[in-house]
Backbone bond lengths (Angstrom), bond angles and torsions (degrees), N, CA, C in turn:
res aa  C-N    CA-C-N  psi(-1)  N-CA   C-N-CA  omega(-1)  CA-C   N-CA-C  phi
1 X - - - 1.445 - - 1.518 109.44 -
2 X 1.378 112.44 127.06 1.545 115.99 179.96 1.844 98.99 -70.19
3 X 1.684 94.30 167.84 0.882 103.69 -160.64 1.699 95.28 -134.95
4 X 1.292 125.70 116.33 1.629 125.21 -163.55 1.462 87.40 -135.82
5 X 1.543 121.21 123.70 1.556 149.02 145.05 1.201 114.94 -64.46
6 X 0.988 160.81 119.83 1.431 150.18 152.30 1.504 104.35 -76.42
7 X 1.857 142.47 118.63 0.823 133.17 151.49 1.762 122.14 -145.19
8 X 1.960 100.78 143.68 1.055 90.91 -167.50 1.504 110.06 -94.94
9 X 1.502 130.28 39.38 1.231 134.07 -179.49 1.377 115.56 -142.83
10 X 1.722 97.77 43.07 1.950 96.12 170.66 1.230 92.96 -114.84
11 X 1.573 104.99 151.17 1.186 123.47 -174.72 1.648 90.78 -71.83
12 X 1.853 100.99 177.62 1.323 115.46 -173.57 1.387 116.98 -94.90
13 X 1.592 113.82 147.34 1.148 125.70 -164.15 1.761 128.41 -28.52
14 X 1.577 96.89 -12.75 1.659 115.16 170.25 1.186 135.53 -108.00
15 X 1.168 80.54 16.52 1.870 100.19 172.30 1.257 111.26 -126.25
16 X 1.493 115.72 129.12 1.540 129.09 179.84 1.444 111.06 -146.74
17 X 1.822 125.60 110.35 1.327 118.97 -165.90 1.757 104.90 -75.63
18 X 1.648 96.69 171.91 1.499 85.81 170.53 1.202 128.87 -38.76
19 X 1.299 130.46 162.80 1.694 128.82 -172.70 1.338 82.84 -99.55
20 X 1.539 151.11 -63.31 1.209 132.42 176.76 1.778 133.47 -42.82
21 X 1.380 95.69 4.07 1.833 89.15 -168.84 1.882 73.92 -120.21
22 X 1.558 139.33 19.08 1.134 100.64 166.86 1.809 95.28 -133.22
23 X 1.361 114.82 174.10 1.713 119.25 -147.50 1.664 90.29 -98.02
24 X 1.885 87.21 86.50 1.699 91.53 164.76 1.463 70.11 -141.38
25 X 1.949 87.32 171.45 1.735 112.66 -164.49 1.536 100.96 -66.99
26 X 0.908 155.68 161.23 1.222 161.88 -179.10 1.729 127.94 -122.53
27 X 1.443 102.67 7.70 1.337 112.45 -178.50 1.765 113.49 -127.92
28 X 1.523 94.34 8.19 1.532 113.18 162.75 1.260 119.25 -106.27
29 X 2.002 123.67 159.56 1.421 103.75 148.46 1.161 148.82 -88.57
30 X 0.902 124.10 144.83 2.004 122.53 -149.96 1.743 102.82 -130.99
31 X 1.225 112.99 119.05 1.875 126.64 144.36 1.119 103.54 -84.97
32 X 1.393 108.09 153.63 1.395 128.77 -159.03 1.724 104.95 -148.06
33 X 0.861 123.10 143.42 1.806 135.47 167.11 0.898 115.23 -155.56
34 X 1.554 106.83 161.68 1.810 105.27 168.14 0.700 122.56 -95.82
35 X 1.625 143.19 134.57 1.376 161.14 -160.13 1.407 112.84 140.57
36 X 1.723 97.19 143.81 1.200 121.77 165.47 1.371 133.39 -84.15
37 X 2.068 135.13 3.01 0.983 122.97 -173.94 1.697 98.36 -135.90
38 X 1.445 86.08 134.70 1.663 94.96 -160.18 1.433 103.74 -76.22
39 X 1.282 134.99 15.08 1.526 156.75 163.86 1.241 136.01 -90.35
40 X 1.510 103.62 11.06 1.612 136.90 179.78 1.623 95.99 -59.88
41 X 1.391 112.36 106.83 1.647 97.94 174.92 1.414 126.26 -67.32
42 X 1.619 132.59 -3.76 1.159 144.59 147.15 1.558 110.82 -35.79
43 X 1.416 99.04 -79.46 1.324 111.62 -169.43 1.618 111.57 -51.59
44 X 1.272 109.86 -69.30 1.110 120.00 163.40 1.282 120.64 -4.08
45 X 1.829 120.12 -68.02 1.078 116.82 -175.11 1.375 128.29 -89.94
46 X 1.169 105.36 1.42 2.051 125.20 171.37 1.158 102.09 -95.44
47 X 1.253 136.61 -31.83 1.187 135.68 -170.42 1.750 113.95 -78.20
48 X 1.204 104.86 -51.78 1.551 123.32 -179.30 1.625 102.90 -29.56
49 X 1.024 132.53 130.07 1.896 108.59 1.91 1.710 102.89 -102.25
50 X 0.976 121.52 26.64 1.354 119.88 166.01 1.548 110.21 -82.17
51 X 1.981 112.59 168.33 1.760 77.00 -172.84 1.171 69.54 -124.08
52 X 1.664 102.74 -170.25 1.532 134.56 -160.17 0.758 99.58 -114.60
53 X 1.497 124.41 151.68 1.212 123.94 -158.14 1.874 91.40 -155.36
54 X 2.012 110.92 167.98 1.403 109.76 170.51 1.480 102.31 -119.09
55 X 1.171 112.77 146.89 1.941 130.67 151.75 0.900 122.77 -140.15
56 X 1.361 102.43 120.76 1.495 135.27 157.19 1.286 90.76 96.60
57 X 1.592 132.14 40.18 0.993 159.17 175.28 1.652 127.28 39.47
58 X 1.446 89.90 8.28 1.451 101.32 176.94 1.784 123.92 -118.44
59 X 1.389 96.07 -5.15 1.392 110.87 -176.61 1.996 111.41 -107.73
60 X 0.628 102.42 161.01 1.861 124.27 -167.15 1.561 87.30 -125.18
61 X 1.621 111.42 128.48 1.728 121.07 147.95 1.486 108.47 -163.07
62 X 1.283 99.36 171.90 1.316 116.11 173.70 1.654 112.68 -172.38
63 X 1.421 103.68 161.31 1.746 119.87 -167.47 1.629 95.14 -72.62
64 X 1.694 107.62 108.03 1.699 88.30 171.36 1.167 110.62 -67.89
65 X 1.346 118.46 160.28 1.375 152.50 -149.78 1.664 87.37 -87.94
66 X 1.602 94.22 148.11 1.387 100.13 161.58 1.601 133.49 -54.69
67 X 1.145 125.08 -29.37 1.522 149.97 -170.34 1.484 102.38 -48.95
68 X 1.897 98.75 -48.96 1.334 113.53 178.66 1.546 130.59 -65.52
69 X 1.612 93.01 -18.94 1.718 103.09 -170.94 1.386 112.23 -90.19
70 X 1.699 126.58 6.56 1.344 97.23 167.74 1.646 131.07 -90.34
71 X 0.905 93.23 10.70 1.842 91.58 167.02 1.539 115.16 -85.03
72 X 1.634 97.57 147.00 1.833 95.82 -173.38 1.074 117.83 -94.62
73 X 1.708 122.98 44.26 1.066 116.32 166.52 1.589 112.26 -142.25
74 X 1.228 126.32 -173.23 1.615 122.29 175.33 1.357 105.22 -76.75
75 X 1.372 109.74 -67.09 1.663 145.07 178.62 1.691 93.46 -11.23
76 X 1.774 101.31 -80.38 1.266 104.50 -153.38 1.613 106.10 -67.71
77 X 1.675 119.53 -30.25 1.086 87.67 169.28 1.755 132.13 -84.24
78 X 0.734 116.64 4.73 1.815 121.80 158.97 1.018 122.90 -90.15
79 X 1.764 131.49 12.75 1.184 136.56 125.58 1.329 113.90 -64.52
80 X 1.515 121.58 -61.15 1.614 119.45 -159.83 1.787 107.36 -64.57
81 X 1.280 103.49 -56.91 1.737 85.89 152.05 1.566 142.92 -31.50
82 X 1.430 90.14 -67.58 1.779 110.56 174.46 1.775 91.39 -36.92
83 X 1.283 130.38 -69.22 1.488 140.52 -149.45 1.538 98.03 -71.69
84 X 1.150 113.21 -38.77 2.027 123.41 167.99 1.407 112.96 -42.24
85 X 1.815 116.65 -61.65 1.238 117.54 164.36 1.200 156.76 -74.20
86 X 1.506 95.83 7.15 1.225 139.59 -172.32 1.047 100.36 -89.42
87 X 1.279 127.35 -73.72 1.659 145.24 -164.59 1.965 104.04 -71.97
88 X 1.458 118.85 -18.79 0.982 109.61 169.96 1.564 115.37 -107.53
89 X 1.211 125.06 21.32 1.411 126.44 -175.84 1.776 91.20 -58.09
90 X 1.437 92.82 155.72 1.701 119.04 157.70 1.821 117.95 -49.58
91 X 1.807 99.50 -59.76 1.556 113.81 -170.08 1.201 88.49 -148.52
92 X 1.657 106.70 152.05 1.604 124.71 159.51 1.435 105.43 -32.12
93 X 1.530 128.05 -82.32 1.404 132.78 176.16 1.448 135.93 -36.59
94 X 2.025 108.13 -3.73 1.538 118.24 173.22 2.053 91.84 -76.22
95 X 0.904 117.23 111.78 1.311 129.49 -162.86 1.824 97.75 -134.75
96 X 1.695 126.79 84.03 1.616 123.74 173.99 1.138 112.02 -141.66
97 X 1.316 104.25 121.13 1.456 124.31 -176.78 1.575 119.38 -49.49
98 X 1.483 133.24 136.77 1.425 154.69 -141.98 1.202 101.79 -122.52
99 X 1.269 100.12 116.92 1.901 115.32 178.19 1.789 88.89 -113.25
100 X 1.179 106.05 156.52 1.591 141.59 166.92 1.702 120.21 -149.21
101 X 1.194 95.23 135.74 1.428 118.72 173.94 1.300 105.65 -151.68
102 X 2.021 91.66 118.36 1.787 109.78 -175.21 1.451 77.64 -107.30
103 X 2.005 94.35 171.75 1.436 100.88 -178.23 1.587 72.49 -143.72
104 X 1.464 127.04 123.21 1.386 109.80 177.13 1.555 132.34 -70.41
105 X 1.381 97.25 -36.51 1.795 106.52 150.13 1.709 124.47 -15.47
106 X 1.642 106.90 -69.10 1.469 113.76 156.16 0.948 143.48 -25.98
107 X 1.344 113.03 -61.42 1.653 145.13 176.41 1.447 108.67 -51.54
108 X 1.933 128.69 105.94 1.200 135.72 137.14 1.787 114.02 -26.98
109 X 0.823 102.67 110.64 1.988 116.92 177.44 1.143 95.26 62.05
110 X 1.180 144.75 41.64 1.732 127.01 124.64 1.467 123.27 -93.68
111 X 1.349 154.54 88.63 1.287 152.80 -160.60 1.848 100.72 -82.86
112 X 1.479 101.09 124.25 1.852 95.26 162.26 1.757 111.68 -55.10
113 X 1.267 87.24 157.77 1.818 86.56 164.30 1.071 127.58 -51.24
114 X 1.600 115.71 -37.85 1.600 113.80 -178.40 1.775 105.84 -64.99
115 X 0.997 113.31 -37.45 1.472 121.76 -167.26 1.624 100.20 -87.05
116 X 1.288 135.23 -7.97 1.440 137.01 139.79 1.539 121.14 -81.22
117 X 1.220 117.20 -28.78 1.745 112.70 -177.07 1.896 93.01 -78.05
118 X 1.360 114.39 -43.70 1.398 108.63 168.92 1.423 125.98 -41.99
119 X 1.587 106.89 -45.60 1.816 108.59 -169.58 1.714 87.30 -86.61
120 X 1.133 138.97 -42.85 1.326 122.49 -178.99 1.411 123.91 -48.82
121 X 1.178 111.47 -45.34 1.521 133.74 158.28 1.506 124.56 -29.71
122 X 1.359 94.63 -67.41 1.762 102.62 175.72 1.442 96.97 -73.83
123 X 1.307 133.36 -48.26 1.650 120.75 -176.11 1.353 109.77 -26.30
124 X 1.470 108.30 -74.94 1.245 135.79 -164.70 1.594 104.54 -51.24
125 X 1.456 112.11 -46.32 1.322 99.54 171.34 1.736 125.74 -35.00
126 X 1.825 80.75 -69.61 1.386 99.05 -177.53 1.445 143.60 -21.94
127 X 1.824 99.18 -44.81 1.312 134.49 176.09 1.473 111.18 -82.59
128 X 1.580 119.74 -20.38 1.101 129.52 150.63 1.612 127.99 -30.21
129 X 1.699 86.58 -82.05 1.638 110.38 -173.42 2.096 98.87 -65.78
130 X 1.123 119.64 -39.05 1.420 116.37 -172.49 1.750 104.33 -87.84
């Protein structure tokens, strides 16, 4: 069941605050837009099968999908998205600005540094002892 807010105090379709100053999980990756109805056929179809969801009743997000996470970088995947919601807009003139928040932890083939200074570590051993 969609989910439609009616409000007359969201900013306009080009305005989107930080994704960290609003109450989504922060140790996932998250697209973000503005809108209030979780029936946005954009979202909808980038999102799938995760669902969409609203905060702070003016914003649209959801956990991108794994599909999106195999590239090894942020960049490219917030293009291949970006081009997802693009290609499923309503009309040329549905025109709303794209928030992202990676958490690299999340991310299939992105390793944090600690979890690279670790595998460098044992490498180096390795090549050590042999």
């Amino acid at each position: 069941m969609a989910t439609n807010i009616s409000s007359q105090t969201c900013p306009p379709n080009t305005e989107l605050p930080v994704l960290s100053t609003l109450p989504i999980p922060q140790n996932i990756n998250v697209v973000a837009t503005p809108g209030n109805d979780t029936s946005y056929p954009p979202m909808q179809a980038c999102c799938e099968p995760n669902l969409v969801q609203i905060v702070d009743r003016c914003y649209l997000w959801c956990e991108i999908p794994k599909r999106y996470l195999n590239y090894t970088d942020k960049d490219t995947t917030a293009v291949v998205v970006s081009a997802c919601l693009r290609r499923n807009r309503v009309n040329e003139t549905d025109f709303r600005i794209i928030g992202y928040g990676f958490n690299a932890a999340a991310r299939p083939g992105m390793a944090s540094a600690k979890q690279l200074g670790l595998w460098v570590l044992a490498l180096s051993g390795l090549v050590y002892v042999l």
